[in-house]
C-alpha positions as CSV (number, residue, x, y, z in Angstrom):
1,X,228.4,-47.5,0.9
2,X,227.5,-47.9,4.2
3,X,224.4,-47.8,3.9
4,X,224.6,-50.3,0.8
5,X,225.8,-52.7,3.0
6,X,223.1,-52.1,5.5
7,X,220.9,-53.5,3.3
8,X,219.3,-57.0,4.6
9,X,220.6,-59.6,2.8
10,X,217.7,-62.3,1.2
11,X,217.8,-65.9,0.2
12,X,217.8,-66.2,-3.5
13,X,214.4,-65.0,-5.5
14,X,212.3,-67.3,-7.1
15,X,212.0,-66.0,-10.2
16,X,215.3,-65.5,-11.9
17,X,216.7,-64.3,-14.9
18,X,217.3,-66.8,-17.5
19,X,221.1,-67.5,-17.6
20,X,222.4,-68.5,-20.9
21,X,224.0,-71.8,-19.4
22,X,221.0,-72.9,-17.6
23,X,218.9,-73.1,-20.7
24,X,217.4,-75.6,-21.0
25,X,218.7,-76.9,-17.5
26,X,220.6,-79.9,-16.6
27,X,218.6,-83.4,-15.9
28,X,219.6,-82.8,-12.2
29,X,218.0,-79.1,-11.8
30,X,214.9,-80.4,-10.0
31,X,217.3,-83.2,-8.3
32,X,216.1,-84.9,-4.9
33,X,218.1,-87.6,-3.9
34,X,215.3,-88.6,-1.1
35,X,211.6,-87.9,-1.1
36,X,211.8,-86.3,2.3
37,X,214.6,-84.6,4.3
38,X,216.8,-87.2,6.2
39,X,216.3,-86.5,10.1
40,X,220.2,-85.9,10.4
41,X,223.5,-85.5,8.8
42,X,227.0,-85.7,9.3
43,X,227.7,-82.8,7.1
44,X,225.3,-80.5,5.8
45,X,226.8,-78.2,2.7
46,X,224.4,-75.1,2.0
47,X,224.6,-74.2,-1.5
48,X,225.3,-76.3,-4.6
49,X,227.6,-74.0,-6.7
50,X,231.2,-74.5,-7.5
51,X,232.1,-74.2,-4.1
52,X,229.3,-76.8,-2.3
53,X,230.4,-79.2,-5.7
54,X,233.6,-78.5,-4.8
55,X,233.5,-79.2,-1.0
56,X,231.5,-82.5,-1.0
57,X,233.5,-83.9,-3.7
58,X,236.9,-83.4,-1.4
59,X,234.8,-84.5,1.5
60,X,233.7,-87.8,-0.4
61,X,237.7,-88.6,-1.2
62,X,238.2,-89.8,2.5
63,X,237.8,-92.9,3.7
64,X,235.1,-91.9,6.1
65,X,232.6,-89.1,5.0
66,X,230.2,-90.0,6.7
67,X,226.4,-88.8,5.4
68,X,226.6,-85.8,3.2
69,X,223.3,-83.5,2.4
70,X,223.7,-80.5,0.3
71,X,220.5,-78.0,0.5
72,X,219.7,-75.7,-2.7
73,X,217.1,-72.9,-2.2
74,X,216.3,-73.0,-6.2
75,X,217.4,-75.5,-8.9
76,X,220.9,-77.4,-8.9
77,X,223.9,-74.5,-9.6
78,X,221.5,-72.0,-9.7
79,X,223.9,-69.3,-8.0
80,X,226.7,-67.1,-9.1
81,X,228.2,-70.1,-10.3
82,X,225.5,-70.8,-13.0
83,X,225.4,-67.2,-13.8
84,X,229.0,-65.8,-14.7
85,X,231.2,-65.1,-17.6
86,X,232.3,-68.4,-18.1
87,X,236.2,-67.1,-17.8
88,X,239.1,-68.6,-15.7
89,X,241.1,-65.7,-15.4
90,X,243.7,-65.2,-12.7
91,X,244.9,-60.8,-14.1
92,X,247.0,-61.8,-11.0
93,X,249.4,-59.1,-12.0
94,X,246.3,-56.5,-11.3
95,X,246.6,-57.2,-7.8
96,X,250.3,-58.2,-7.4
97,X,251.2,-54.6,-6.1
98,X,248.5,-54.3,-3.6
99,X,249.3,-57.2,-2.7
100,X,253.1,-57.1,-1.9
101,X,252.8,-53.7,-0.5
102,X,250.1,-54.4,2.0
103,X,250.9,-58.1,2.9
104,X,254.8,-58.9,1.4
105,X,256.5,-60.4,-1.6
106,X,255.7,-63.7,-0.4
107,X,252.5,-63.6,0.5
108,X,251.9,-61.7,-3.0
109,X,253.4,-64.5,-4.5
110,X,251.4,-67.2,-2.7
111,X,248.2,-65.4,-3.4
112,X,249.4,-65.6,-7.1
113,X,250.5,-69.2,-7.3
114,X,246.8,-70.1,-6.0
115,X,245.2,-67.7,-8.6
116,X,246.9,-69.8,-11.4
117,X,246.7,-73.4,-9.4
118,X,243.0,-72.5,-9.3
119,X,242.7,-72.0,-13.0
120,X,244.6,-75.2,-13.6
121,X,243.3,-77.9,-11.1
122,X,239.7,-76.6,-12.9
123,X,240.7,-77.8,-16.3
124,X,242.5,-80.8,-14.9
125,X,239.8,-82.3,-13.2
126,X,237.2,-81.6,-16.5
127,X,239.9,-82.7,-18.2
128,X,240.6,-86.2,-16.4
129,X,236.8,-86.9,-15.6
130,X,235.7,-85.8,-18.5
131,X,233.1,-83.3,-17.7
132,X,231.3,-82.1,-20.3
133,X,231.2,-78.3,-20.2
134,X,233.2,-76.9,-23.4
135,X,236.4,-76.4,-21.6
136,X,239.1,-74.4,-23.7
137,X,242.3,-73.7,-22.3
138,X,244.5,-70.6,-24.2
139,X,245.4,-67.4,-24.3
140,X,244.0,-64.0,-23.0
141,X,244.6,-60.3,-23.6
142,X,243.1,-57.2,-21.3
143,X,243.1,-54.4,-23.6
144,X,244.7,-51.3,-21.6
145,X,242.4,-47.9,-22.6
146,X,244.2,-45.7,-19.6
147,X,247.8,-44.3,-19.7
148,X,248.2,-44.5,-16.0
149,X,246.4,-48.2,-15.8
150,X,248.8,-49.0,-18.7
151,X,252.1,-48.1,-16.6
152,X,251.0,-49.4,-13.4
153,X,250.5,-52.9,-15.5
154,X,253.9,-52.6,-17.0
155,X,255.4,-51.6,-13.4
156,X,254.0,-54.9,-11.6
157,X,254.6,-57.1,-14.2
158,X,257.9,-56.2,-14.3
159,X,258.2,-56.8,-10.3
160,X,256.6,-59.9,-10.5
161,X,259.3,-61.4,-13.1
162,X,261.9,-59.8,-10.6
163,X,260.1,-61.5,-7.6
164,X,259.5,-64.6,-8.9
165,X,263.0,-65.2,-11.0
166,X,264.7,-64.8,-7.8
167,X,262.0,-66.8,-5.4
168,X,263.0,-64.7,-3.1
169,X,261.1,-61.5,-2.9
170,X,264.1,-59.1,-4.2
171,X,266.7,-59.2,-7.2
172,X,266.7,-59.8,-10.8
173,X,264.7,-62.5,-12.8
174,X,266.4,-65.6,-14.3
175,X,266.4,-66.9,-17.6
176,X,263.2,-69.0,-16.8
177,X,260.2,-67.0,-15.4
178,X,257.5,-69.5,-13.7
179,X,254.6,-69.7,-15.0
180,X,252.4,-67.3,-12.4
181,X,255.0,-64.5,-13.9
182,X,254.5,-65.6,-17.6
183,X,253.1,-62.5,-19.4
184,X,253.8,-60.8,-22.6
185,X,253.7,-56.6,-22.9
186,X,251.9,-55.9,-26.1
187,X,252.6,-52.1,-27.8
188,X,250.2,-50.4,-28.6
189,X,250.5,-51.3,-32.4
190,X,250.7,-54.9,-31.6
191,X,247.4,-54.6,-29.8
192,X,245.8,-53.0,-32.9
193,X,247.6,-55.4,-35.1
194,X,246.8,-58.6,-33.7
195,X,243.9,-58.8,-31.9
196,X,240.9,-56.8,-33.8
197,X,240.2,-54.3,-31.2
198,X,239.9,-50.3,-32.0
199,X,240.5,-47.4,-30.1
200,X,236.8,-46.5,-28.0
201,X,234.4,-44.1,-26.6
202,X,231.5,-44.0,-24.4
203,X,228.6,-42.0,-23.3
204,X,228.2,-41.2,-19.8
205,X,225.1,-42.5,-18.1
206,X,223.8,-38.5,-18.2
207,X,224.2,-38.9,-22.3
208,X,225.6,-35.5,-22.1
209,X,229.5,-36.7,-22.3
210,X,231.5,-38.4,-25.4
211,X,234.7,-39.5,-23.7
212,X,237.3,-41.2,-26.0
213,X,239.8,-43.8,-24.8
214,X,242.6,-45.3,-26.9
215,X,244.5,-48.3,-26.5
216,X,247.5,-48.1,-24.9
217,X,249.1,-51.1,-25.0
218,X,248.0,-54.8,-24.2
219,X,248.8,-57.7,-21.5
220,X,248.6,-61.2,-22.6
221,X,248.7,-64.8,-20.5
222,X,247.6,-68.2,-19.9
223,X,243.6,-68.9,-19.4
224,X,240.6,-70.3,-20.4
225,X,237.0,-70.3,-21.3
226,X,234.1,-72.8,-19.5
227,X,230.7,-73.6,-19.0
228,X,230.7,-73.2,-15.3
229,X,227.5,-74.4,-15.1
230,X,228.1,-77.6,-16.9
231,X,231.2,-78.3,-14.6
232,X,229.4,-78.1,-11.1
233,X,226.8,-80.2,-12.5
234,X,229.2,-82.5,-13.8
235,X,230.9,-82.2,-10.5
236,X,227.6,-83.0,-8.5
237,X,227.0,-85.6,-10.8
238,X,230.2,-87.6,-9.6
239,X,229.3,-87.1,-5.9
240,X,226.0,-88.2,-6.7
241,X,227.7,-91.4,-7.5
242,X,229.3,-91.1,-4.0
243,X,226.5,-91.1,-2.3
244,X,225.8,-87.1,-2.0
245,X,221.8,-86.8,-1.0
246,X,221.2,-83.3,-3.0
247,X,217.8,-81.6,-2.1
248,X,217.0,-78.8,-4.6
249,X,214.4,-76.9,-4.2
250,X,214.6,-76.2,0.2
251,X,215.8,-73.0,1.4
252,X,217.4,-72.6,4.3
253,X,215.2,-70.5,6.9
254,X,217.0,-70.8,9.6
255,X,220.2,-71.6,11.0
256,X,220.7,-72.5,14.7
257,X,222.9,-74.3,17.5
258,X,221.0,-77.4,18.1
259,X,218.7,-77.6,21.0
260,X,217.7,-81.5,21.5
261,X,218.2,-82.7,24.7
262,X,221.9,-84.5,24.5
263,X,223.0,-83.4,21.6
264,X,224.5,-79.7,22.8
265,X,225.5,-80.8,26.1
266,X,227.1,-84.2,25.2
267,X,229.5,-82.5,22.9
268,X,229.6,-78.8,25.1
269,X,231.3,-81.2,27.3
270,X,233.7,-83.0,25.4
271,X,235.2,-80.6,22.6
272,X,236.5,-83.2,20.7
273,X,232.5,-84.9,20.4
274,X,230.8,-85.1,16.9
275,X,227.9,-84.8,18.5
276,X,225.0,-82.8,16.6
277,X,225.8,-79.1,16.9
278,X,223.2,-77.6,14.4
279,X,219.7,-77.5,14.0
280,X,219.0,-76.3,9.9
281,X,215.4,-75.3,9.5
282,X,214.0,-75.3,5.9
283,X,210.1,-75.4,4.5
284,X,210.6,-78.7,4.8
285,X,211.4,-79.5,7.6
286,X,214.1,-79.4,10.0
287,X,217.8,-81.8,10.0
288,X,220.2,-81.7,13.2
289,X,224.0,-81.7,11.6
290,X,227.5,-82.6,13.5
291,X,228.5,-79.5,11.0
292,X,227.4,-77.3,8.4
293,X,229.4,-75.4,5.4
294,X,228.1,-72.0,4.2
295,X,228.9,-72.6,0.3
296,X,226.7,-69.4,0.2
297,X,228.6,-66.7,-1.4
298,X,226.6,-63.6,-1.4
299,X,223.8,-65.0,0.4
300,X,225.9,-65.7,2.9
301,X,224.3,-63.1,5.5
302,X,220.7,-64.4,4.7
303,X,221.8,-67.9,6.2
304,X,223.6,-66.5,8.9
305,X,222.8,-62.9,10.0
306,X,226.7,-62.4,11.8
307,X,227.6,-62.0,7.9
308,X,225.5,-59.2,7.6
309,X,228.0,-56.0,6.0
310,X,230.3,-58.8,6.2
311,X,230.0,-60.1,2.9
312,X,227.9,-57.9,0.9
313,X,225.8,-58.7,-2.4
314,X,226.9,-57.3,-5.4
315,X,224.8,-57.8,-8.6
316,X,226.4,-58.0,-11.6
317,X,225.2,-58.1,-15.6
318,X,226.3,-60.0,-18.4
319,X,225.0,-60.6,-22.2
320,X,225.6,-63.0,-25.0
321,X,225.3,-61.6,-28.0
322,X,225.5,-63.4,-31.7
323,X,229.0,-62.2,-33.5
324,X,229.1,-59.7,-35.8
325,X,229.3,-60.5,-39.7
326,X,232.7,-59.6,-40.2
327,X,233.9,-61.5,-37.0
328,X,236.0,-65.0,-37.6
329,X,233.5,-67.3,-38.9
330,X,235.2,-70.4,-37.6
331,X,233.5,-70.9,-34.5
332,X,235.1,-68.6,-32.2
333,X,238.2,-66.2,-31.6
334,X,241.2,-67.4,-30.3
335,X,241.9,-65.4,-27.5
336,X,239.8,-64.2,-25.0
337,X,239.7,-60.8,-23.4
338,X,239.3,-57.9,-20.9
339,X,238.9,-54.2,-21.5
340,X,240.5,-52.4,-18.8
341,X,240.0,-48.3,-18.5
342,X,240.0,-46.1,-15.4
343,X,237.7,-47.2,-12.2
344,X,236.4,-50.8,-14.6
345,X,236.5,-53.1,-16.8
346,X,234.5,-55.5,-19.0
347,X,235.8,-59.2,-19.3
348,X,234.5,-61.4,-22.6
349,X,235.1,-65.1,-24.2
350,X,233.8,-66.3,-27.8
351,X,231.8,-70.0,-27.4
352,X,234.4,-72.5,-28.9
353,X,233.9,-74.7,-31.6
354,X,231.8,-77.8,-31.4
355,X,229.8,-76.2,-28.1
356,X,226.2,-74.8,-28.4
357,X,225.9,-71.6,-30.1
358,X,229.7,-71.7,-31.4
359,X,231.5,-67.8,-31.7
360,X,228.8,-66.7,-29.6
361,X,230.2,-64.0,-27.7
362,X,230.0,-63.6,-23.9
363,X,230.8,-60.2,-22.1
364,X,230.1,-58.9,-18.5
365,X,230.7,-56.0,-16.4
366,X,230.1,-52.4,-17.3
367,X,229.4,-51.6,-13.4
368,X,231.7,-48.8,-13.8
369,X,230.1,-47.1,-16.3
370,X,226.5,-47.2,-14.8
371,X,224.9,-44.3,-12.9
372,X,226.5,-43.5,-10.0
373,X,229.2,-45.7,-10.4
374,X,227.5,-48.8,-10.1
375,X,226.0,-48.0,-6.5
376,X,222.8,-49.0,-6.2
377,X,223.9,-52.6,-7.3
378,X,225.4,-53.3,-3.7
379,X,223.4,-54.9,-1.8
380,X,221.3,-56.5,-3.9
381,X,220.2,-59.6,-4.3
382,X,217.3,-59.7,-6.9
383,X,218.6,-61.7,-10.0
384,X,215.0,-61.4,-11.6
385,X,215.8,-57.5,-12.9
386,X,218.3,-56.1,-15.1
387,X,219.9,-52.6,-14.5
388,X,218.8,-51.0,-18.1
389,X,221.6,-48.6,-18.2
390,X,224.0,-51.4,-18.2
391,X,222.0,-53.5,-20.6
392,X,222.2,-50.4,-23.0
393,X,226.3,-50.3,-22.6
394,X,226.9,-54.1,-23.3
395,X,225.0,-54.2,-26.0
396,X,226.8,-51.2,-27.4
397,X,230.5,-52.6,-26.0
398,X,231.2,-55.1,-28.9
399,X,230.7,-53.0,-31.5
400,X,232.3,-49.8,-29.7
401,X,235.9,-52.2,-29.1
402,X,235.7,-54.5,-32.3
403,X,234.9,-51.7,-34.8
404,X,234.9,-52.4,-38.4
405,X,236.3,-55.5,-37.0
406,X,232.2,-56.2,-35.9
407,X,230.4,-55.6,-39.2
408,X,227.0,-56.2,-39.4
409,X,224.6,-57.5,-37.1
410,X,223.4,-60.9,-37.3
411,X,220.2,-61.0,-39.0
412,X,218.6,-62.2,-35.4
413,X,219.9,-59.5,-33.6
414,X,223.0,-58.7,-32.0
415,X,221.9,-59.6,-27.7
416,X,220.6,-63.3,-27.7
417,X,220.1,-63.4,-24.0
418,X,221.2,-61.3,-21.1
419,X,221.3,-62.0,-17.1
420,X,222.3,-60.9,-14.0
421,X,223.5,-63.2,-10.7
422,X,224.7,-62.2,-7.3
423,X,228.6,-61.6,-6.4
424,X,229.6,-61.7,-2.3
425,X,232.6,-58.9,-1.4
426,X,234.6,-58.6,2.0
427,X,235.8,-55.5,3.3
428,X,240.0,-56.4,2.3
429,X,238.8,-57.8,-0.7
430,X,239.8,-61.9,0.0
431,X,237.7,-64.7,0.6
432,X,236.2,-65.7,3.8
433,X,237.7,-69.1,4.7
434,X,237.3,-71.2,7.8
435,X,235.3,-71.9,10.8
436,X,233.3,-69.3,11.8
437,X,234.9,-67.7,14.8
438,X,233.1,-68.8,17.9
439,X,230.9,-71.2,16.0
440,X,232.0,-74.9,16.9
441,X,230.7,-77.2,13.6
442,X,230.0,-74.3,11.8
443,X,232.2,-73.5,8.4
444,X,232.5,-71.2,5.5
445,X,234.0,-70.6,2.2
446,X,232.8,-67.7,0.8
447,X,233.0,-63.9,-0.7
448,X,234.9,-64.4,-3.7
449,X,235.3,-60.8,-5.2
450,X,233.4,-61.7,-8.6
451,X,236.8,-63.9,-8.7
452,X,235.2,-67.6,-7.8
453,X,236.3,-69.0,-11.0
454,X,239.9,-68.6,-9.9
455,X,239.4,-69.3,-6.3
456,X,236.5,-71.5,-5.2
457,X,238.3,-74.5,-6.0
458,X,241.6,-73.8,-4.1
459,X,239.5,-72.4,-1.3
460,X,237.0,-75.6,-1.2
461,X,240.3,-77.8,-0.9
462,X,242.0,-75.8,1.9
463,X,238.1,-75.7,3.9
464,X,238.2,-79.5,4.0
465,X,242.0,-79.6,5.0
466,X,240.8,-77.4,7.5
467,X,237.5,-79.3,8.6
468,X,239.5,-82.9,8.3
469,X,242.2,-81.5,11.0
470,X,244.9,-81.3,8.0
471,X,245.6,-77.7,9.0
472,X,249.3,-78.3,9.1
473,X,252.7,-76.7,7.5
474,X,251.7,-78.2,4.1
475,X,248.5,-76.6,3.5
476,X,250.1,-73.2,5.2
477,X,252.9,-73.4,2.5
478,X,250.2,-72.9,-0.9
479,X,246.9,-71.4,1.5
480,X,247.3,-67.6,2.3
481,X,246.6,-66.7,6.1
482,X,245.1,-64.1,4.8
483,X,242.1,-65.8,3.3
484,X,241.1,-67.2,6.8
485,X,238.6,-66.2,8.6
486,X,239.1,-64.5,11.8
487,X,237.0,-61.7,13.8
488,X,239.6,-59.1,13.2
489,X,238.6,-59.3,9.6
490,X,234.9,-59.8,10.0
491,X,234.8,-56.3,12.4
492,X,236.1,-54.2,9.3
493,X,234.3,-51.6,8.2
494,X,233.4,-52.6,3.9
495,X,234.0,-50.0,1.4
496,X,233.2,-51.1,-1.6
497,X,234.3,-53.6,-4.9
498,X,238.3,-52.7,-4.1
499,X,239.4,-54.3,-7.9
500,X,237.1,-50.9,-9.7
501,X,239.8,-49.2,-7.7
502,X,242.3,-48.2,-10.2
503,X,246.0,-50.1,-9.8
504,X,247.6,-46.7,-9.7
505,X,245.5,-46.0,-5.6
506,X,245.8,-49.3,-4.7
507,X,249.5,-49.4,-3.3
C-alpha cells in the first residue's frame, strides 16, 4: 500500500468514461461565466462537484460574498460527484463500533447524527428548490452474506439503540429510539421473503474457486436514491443566479502563495488583512485570490503536492444494467440495497418512476472481489479505463443475488453502460476539513471515503462556518473534531480503504 500511495497524483484525464448521468450533459457542462479569467477573486473554489456547489452556495447566503470563481479542469460536475451510485446512504451502524471504541460514545454518536443530517438536508434542499434530479426518499436493506459480519451488525445496532435511548453513552434504550438508531433486524427468512434476493456464489478472480455465501440475515433503514449529477448542476445553477463566475474547462496547474509586490507583505504584516494570498495558475492564465477552497477530493494532491499519500485516489466501478424480465415491471423496486460479505460489499438503487430509463438498475463496487484485493486501483486516477475483472463480476452480480428473481435478459442486453470515477481516502478514514495547517487563505474539504453523498454537504457547511469565523460552540456541538484538519492527522502513515475491513477487526 505504500507504494500505492506513492503514486503521483494527476489532474483529471481528458478523456473520460461515459457516466450514465452525464449523458447527454447538462446545458451548463461547457459553462463560462466570462470569456476570459477575471484578474482576481475574493474566493476561488477549485472543483465543481457536490462539495465546490456546496461551498459557494453557503458562501453566496452572506451578506457579503464578495467575488466568487469556481475553476473545473473538465466539464461542470465532471468528478466523483457526476460519477457515483447515485445512493444517500448513511450504514452508520457499520462504523458505530469503530467509532465509539476509538473516539467515545459521543463522538460515535455525533459522527452518526451528521451521517443521517447529511442525507436529509440533501433531499431537503432538492426538495424546497425544486431541483430536478429524480430524488426518492425510502427504505434500504444490506443483505448480510457472512455469519461474523451478521453478528457484529446485530451487536452495534443493538449498542446504538442503548446509546442513543439514553443520550448518554451508557444504559438501556427508551421507548422512542431517534431516528440515527432507527433500524430493523431482518431474519434470515424475512430477507428471503421480502426482498427477492437468493443465497450467492462467486468465482475468484483465478476462476479456480466456487465459494458460496448465504444470507444471513438483513438490516433495514431510512435512505434514498438521486441523480447526483442533476443536483450539483441544479445547485450551480442557483449560484449562477448569485452571481458565481464558473470557468469549466481550466485546470489548475499550479497553486502558489502570491508573489506581487504588496499583496504578501501587506497582509504578512497584518494577520487579520484580506489581502491577496494566492497566485492560481491555469492554461489560461493566472488569478491572485484572498483564499482558495480545494473542493478536490481525490485530486486533491495534484493541486497541492503536501496532499500527496495524504489523500490517496481510489478508482472505483460501477454499471447500469436494464432489469431483468421477471423483475417488478413498475418502474423500479421499492427498496434499495447493499450486499455485504467478508472484506466488501456492492451497493445498488433501481431508477424510480417517471425518471429516464425507469427500473434501471444501478450497482457499484465489487473492489473486493478483484485480483489482489482491489490493489492496483489505489492510486489511480485514470477514469478513461475499466478494470475488466470487475466489469465481468457486476455484470454477473444481479443475476447471482436476484436469482430466479432476475429472469431473462432484456432483449438489449443486460449492461447498458458502465463507468468508473475517482474516490479520495485518508489514513483514519474521515474527511479532511479545514484550513490547511500552515497555509493562511488556503482551505479544504475533502477525502470522503467513497462516502461524499452522506458527508460533502455537512462538511461544505461546517468549511464556511469555519472560513466565515463561525467556528464557535454551535458548530462544535453537530461538527466532529475529528474531521478537522490538523498535521497530526496529515503525518499518518495510509493503509488502505479501512470500511473493506470487516466490522468484526475494526474495534
Amino acid at each position: 500500500m505504500d507504494e500505492r500511495a506513492k503514486i503521483p497524483v494527476s489532474l483529471p484525464c481528458d478523456n473520460p468514461t461515459v457516466s450514465y448521468w452525464q449523458d447527454p450533459p447538462d446545458a451548463i457542462a461547457d459553462h463560462r461565466t466570462t470569456p476570459d479569467l477575471p484578474p482576481t477573486a475574493d474566493t476561488i473554489v477549485i472543483g465543481s462537484g457536490i462539495t465546490g456547489a456546496a461551498v459557494a452556495w453557503n458562501l453566496l447566503q452572506g451578506p457579503n460574498p464578495g467575488s466568487i470563481l469556481m475553476l473545473e479542469a473538465r466539464q461542470a460536475c465532471s468528478g466523483a460527484t457526476g460519477r457515483n451510485g447515485g445512493h444517500t446512504k448513511a450504514a452508520s451502524y457499520r462504523s458505530y463500533a469503530a467509532h465509539r471504541s476509538a473516539l467515545g460514545p459521543r463522538a460515535a454518536q455525533q459522527i452518526a447524527r451528521l451521517e443521517l443530517q447529511g442525507i436529509l438536508a440533501l433531499h431537503s434542499f432538492a426538495a424546497a428548490h425544486a431541483v430536478p434530479c429524480d430524488l426518492r426518499p425510502g427504505p434500504t436493506v444490506d443483505v448480510v452474506y457472512d455469519r461474523a459480519e451478521w453478528a457484529a451488525a446485530v451487536a452495534a445496532v443493538e449498542t446504538m439503540r442503548r446509546d442513543f435511548g439514553s443520550g448518554s453513552g451508557s444504559g438501556s434504550a427508551g421507548d422512542d429510539v431517534p431516528p440515527e438508531a432507527e433500524y430493523a433486524l431482518y431474519s434470515r427468512d424475512e430477507v428471503l421473503r421480502r426482498f427477492r434476493v437468493h443465497d450467492s456464489s462467486f468465482s475468484s478472480p483465478s476462476g479456480d474457486e466456487e465459494k458460496e455465501e448465504k444470507v444471513e440475515g438483513g438490516v433495514g433503514y431510512f435512505a434514498g436514491s438521486l441523480s447526483a449529477y442533476k443536483f450539483a448542476i441544479g445547485v450551480l445553477k442557483l449560484c449562477l443566479g448569485k452571481g458565481l463566475n464558473l470557468q469549466t474547462g481550466t485546470p489548475v496547474t499550479e497553486l502558489r502563495r502570491g508573489e506581487r509586490k504588496g499583496y504578501l507583505e501587506e497582509a504578512d504584516n497584518d494577520p487579520t488583512s484580506s489581502s491577496f494570498l494566492w497566485e492560481v495558475r491555469t492554461a489560461r492564465g493566472t488569478v491572485m485570490a484572498r483564499r482558495v477552497v480545494l473542493a478536490t477530493n481525490g485530486y486533491t494532491a495534484a493541486v497541492w503536492k503536501p496532499f500527496q499519500g495524504v489523500v490517496v485516489p481510489l478508482r472505483g466501478q460501477i454499471a447500469a444494467q436494464r432489469p431483468g424480465r421477471s423483475m417488478p415491471r413498475d418502474g423500479c423496486l421499492g427498496t434499495t440495497y447493499s450486499f455485504i460479505y467478508k472484506g466488501g460489499y456492492e451497493y445498488m438503487i433501481s431508477r424510480p418512476e417517471g425518471s429516464t430509463f425507469a427500473g434501471d438498475i444501478v450497482i457499484g463496487g465489487g473492489l473486493a472481489r478483484a485480483e489482489h484485493d482491489g490493489l492496483v486501483e489505489f492510486g489511480v486516477t485514470d477514469d478513461s479505463k475499466l478494470n475488466e475483472g470487475i466489469s465481468k463480476y457486476l455484470s454477473e452480480a444481479t443475476e447471482r443475488y436476484f436469482g430466479l428473481d432476475w429472469g431473462d435478459d432484456h432483449p438489449d442486453g443486460r449492461v447498458r453502460s458502465e463507468w468508473t470515477g475517482i474516490m479520495g481516502f485518508s489514513p483514519d478514514g474521515f474527511p479532511f476539513v479545514g484550513e490547511v495547517p500552515g497555509e493562511r487563505g488556503l482551505w479544504t474539504s475533502c477525502s470522503f471515503q467513497g462516502h461524499g453523498m452522506v458527508l460533502c454537504w455537512m462538511c461544505a457547511r461546517a468549511l464556511v462556518d469555519m472560513m466565515e469565523g463561525r467556528d464557535n460552540d454551535e458548530l462544535k456541538k453537530w461538527f466532529p473534531d475529528v474531521f478537522r484538519i490538523t498535521k497530526e492527522r496529515m503525518a499518518q502513515r495510509f493503509q488502505g480503504r479501512l470500511d473493506s475491513i470487516p466490522m468484526t477487526e475494526r474495534q
